[in-house]
N, C-alpha and C positions, 0 to 999 in steps of 0.2 A: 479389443483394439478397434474392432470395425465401428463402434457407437462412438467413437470422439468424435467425428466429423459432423456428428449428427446433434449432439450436445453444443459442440460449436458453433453448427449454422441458428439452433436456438437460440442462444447467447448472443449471437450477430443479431437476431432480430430480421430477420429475413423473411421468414414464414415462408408460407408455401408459394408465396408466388415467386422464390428465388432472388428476389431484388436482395441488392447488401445495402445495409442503413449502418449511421454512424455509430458502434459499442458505445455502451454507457462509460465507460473511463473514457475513453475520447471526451466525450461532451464534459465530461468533469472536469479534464484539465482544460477545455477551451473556457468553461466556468472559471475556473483557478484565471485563466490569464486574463476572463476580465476582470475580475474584482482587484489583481494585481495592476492594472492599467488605471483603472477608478480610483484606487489610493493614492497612485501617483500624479492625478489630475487634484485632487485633494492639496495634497500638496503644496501642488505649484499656487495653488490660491489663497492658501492660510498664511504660508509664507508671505508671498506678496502683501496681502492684506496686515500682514503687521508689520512688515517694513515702510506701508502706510502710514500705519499709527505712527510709528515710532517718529515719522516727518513732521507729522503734526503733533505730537509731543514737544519735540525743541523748536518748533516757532513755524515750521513750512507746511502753510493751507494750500495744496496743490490738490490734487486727485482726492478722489473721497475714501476714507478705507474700509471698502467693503469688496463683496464682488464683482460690481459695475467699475469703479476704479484699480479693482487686479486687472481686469477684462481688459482696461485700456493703456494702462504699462502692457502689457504683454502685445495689444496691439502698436504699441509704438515701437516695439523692438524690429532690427529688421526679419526677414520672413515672420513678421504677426500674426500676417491673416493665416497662415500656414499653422502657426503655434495654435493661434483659436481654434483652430479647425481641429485640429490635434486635441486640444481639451474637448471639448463638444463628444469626442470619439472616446476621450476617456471616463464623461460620464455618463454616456451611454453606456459603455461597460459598466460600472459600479451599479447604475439603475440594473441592467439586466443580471448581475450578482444579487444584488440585492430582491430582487424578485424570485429568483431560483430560489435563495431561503426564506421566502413567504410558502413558496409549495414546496420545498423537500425540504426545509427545517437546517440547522447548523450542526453537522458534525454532528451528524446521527441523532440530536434531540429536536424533536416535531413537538414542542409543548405551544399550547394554542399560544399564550402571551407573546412569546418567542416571536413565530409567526407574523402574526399583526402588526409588533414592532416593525420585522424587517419587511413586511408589506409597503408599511408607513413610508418607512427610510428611502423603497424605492419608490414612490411616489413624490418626496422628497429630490431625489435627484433627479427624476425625471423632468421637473421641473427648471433645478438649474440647467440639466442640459437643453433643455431647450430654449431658457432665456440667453444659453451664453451660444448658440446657434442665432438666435433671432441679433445677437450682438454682434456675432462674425457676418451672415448676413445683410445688414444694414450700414449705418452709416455711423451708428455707436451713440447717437443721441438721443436713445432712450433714457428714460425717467432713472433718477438713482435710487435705491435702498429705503431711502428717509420716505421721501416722496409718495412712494407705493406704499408704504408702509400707512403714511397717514391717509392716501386714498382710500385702500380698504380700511383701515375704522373707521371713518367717515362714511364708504357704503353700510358697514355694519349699524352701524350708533343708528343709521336710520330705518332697520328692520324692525319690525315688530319685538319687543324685549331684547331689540339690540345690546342695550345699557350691559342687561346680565350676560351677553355673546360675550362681548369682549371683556370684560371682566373674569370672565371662567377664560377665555383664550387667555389674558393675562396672567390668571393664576398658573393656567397646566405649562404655560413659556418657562415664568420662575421656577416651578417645580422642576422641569427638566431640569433646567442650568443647574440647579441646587443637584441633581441624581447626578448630571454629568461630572459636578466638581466632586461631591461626597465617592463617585463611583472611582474616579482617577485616583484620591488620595488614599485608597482603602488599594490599588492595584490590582483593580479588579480585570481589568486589560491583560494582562499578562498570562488569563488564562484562556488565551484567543490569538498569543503567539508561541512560536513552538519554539520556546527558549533552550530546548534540547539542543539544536544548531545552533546556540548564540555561545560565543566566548564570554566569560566571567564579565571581561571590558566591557564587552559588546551591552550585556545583559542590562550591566549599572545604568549604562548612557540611555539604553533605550526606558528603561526604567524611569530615570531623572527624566528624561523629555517628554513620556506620557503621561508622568503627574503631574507637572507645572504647565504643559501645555493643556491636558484635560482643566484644570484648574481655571485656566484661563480661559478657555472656550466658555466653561461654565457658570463665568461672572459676567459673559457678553450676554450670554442666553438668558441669565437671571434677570440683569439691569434691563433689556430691550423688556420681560414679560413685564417688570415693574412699574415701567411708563406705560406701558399697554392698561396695565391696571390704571393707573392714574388717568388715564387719559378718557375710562369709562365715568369713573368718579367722578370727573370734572367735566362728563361730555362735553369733550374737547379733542377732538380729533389730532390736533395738533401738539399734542401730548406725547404722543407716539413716535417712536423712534426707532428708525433700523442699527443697522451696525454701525454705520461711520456716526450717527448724532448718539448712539450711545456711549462708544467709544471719547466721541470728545467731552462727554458730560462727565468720566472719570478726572479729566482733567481741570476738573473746575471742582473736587472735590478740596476739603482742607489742609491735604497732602500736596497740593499743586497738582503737575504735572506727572509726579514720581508714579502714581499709581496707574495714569496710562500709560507710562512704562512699561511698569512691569506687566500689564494684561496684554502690548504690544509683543515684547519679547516673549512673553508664554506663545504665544498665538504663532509667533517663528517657530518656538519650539514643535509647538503641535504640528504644521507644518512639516516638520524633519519627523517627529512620530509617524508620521501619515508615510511618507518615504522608507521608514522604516515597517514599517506596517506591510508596506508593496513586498517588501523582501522576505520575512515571517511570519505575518499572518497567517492562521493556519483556514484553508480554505477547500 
C-alpha cells in the first residue's frame, strides 16, 4: 500500500525535486481540445468560401472565394474583429495538433510517412494562421489568393531551373487533389472518426458530406496544381491560379456554370465535414 504514492509522484513527473508538472492525459485532452477547436475554425472557412462560389456561380462577383474573401465576410459581420481573432486562435490550435502528431504519431502509429505528413499539415496551418492574424491585424487589404499565387511563380520561374520548380510543384498540387478526391470516395476518413458514437443517421450524413465534400476540395487542389503546370509550360506566371481564379475557371467550362456549382456546394459540405470532424474525430 505504502509504494502507490510513490508510483504516483512518478507518473505526475515530479521528480525529485517535488515540483507537480502537468500528467500526460491532461496534455492529451488539452491536445484533443485543440485539434477540436482547429476543425472548427476549418470550418467556418470552407463554408464561407463556398457560399462564395456559389455568388459567383449565379451572376454576383462580389468578395473573392477564397480565404482572403471568408476573412472579410466574417470581418463584416458585427463583433468581426472578435470572430477573426477567434479563428487565428483556432488555427493555432489545429497547427499545434497538428505538430503533436509529427512527434507522437496518430493514435499510437509513429510510421515516418505518417509523421511528415502531419509535420507538413502543421506547417500548413501555421501559415494560415498567421496570414489570417496579419488580416485581423491590419486593415484587410492585403493581396488576394490569385495574386500571391502568381507572385510566387513569377519569384520561382526566375530561379535557377525554376521552369522544372514549378512544374514538379504543379505536379505534386494535382497529385494531392487527385489522393484527396480518390481518398474521400474510397471513405477512407471514416477510419479517423469514431463512428462507434455516431447514430446509424448520424453515420450516413456524415459519410455523404465527407465524400462529396472531399471530392470537392480535391478538384480545387487538382485544377489550381494544373495551372501551376501550365503556367511553368508557358513560363507565364500569370497562368497561375489560386482558389477564387480556379474556382471561376469551372465556370467557364462546357457545362456553364453547373460545375461550379456543384464544387461550390461540395466545399459547404466539406465545411459541415470539418464541423462534424470537431465532434468525432478521433484525437
Amino acid at each position: 500500500m505504502a509504494s502507490s504514492p510513490t508510483r504516483s509522484a512518478g507518473r505526475g513527473g515530479g521528480g525529485r525535486s517535488g515540483t507537480p508538472s502537468v500528467s500526460w492525459p491532461s496534455e492529451r485532452g488539452a491536445l484533443r481540445t485543440a485539434g477540436r477547436a482547429g476543425f472548427v475554425a476549418r470550418g467556418v472557412v470552407y463554408t464561407l468560401i463556398g457560399i462564395l462560389a456559389l455568388e459567383i456561380a449565379f451572376g454576383r462577383h462580389g468578395a473573392e472565394a477564397d480565404r482572403q474573401g471568408a476573412l472579410h465576410q466574417v470581418a463584416a459581420q458585427p463583433f468581426g474583429l472578435t470572430m477573426l481573432w477567434l479563428l487565428v486562435v483556432g488555427f493555432a490550435c489545429m497547427t499545434l495538433w497538428r505538430a503533436s502528431l509529427a512527434v507522437l504519431g496518430e493514435n499510437g502509429r509513429k510510421k515516418t510517412g505518417s509523421r511528415i505528413l502531419s509535420a507538413g499539415r502543421a506547417v500548413f496551418y501555421a501559415s494560415v494562421c498567421w496570414g489570417t492574424a496579419a488580416y485581423a491585424a491590419g486593415s484587410g487589404g492585403q493581396s488576394g489568393g490569385d495574386a500571391k499565387s502568381q507572385d510566387w511563380t513569377a519569384s520561382a520561374l526566375k530561379l535557377p531551373g525554376g521552369r522544372v520548380l514549378v512544374a514538379v510543384g504543379g505536379v505534386v498540387l494535382a497529385g494531392v487533389g487527385v489522393g484527396v478526391a480518390v481518398s474521400a470516395v474510397r471513405k477512407k476518413f471514416l477510419k479517423k472518426l469514431d463512428t462507434a458514437r455516431m447514430s446509424a443517421r448520424a453515420r450516413k450524413a456524415v459519410t455523404w458530406l465527407g465524400t462529396a465534400g472531399g471530392v470537392a476540395r480535391g478538384t480545387v487542389f487538382t485544377g489550381a496544381g494544373v495551372f501551376l503546370l501550365v503556367a511553368a509550360v508557358r513560363f507565364d506566371p500569370h497562368q497561375a491560379k489560386g482558389m477564387d481564379a480556379t474556382l471561376r475557371s469551372f465556370a467557364r467550362t462546357p457545362v456553364g456554370p453547373w460545375l461550379l456549382v456543384l464544387v461550390a456546394v461540395g466545399l459547404v459540405l466539406f465545411g459541415a465535414f470539418s464541423f462534424a470532424s470537431a465532434r468525432w474525430r478521433k484525437l
